[in-house]
C-alpha positions in Angstrom: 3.5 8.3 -14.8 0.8 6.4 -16.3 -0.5 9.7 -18.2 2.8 10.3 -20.0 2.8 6.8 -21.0 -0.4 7.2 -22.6 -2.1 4.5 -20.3 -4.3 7.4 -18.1 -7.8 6.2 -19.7 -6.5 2.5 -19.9 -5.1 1.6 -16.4 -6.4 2.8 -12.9 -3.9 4.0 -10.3 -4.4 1.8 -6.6 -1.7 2.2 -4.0 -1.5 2.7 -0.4 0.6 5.7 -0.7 -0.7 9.4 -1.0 -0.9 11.2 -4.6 1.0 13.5 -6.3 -0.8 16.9 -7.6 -0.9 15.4 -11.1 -2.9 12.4 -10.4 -5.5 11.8 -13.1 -7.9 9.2 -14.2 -9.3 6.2 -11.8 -7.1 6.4 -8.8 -7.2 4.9 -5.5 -4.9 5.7 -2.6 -4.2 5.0 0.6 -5.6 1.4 0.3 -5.2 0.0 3.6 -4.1 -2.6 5.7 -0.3 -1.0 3.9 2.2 -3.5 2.4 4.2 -2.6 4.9 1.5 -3.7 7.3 0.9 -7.3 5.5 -2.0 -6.0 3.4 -2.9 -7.8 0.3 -1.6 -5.0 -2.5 2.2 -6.2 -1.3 1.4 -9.4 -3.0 0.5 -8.3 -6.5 3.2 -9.1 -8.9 3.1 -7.5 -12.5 0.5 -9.0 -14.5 -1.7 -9.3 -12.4 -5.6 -8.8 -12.9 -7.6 -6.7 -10.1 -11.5 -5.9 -10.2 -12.3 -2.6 -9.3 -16.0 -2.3 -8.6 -16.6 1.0 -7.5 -20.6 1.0 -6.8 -20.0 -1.8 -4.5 -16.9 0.1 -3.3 -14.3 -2.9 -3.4 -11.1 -4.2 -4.9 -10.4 -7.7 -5.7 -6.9 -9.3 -6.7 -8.0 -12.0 -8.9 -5.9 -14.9 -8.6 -7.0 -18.1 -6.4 -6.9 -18.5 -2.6 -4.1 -21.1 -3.1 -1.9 -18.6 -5.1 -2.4 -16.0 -2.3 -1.5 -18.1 0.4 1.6 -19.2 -1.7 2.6 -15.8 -1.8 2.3 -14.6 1.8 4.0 -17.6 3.2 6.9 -16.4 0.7 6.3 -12.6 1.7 5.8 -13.6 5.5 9.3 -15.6 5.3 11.1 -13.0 3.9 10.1 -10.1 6.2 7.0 -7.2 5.8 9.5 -4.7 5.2 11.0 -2.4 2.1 13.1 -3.4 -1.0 15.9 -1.2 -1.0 16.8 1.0 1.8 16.4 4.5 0.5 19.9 6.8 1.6 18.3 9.6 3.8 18.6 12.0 6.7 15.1 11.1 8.8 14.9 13.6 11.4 14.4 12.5 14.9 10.7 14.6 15.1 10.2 12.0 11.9 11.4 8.7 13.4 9.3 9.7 16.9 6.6 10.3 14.8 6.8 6.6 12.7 7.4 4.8 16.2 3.4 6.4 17.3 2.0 7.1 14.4 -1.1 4.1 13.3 -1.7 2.9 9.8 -4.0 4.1 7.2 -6.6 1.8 8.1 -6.4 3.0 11.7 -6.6 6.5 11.3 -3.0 7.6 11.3 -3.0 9.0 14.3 -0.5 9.0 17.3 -1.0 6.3 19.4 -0.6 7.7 22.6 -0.9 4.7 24.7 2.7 3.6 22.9 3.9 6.3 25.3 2.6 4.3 28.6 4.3 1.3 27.2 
């Protein structure tokens, strides 16, 4: 998307999704803890200014402590959880697999001790 806008040398991809097989230019993916996990990326709004400093290998969001807090009360009040409800079939293989499966920043793996629960 950023390529066909002409904004693939001026703005860096950072999400905590997976990539398409057109991704060009300075991308970063599966950033982790997710959004969906209360990480930090589900609290940058448009606008906002990040510092990617790659030597040092780390991502800031550059707005103050204050403003961060602000916005995870607001995020934390209204629930860690999706926009819109997408309308789609989820297989049962697909549900079992969300209801094990860790985040990013865990591996993404099963999580067999769920199963003891």
């Amino acid at each position: 998307y950023l390529k066909s806008k002409g904004l693939g040398k001026q703005c860096a991809l950072l999400t905590d999704g997976r990539f398409s097989g057109g991704t060009s230019g300075l991308s970063i993916g599966h950033a982790s803890p997710e959004a969906a996990a209360g990480g930090a990326i589900g609290l940058v709004r448009e606008g906002d200014r990040i510092l990617i400093d790659i030597p040092n290998r780390s991502i800031n969001l550059l707005i103050s402590d204050e403003e961060l807090a602000l916005r995870r009360a607001e995020q934390d009040a209204k629930g860690w959880k999706p926009v819109e409800v997408r309308p789609r079939k989820v297989t049962t293989a697909l549900k079992a697999y969300a209801l094990l499966a860790t985040s990013a920043d865990k591996g993404a793996v099963r999580d067999k001790a769920l199963l003891d629960g």
